[in-house]
C-alpha positions in Angstrom: -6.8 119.5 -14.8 -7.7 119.4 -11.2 -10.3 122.0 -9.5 -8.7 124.2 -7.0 -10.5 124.2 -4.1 -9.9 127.8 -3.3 -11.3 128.7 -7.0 -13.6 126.2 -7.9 -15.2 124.4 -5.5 -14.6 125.9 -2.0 -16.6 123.9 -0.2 -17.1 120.0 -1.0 -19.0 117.6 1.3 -20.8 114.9 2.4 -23.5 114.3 4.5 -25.9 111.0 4.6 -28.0 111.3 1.6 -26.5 114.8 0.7 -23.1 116.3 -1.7 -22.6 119.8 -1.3 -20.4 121.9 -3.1 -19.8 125.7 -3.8 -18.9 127.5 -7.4 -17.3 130.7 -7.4 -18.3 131.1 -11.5 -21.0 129.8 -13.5 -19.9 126.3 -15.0 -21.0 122.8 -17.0 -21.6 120.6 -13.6 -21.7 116.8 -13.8 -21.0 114.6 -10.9 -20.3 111.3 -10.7 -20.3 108.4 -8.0 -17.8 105.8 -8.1 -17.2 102.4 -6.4 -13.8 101.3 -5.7 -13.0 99.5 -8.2 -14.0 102.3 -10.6 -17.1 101.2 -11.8 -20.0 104.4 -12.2 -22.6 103.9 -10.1 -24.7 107.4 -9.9 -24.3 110.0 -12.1 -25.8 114.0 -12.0 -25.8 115.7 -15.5 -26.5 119.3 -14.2 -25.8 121.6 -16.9 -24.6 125.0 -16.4 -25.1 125.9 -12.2 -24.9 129.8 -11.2 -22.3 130.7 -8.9 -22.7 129.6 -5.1 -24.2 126.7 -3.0 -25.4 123.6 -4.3 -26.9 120.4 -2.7 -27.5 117.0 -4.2 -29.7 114.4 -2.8 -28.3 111.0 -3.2 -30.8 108.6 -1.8 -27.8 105.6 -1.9 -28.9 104.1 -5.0 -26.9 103.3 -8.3 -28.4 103.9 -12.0 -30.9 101.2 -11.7 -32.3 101.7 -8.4 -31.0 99.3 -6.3 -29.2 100.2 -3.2 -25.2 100.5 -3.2 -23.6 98.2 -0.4 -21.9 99.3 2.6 -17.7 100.3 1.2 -15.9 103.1 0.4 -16.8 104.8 -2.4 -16.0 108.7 -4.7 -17.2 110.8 -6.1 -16.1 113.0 -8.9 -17.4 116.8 -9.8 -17.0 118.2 -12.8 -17.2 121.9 -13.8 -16.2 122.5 -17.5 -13.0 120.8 -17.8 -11.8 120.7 -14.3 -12.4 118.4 -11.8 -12.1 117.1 -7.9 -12.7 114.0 -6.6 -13.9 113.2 -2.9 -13.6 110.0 -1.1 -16.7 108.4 1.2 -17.9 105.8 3.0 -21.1 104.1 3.1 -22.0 102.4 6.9 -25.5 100.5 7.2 
């Protein structure tokens, strides 16, 4: 199942270092980096979020620390059972 934007997440974006996104209802939250060949890199086990803004610092590393290189990259938020996935790109 696919989040509707205009009931789930009505805002999703990205800034340098920072994933915002938007509830409308209380939810299970876990978002998820990918690379483009699929492979996770980062991963945000939020638990349940209250309804509203969010923000999440991404500091450009994967799981163990180390920088991600330059390439396109996604990201994948997921509230209960419904999800959306963004697409990115990381310049240096």
């Amino acid at each position: 199942n696919k989040i509707q934007k205009h009931t789930w997440v009505t805002r999703r974006s990205y800034t340098y270092g920072y994933m915002f996104f938007k509830l409308p209802t209380s939810a299970n939250v876990t978002l998820t980096v990918y690379d483009a060949m699929g492979r996770d890199i980062r991963r945000w086990c939020m638990g349940i979020q209250s309804p509203g803004d969010h923000v999440i610092h991404w500091d450009g590393t994967n799981k163990h620390g180390c920088r991600v290189t330059p390439g396109v990259y996604f990201c994948r938020l997921m509230a209960d059972n419904l999800e959306t996935i963004g697409k990115f790109i990381i310049l240096r």
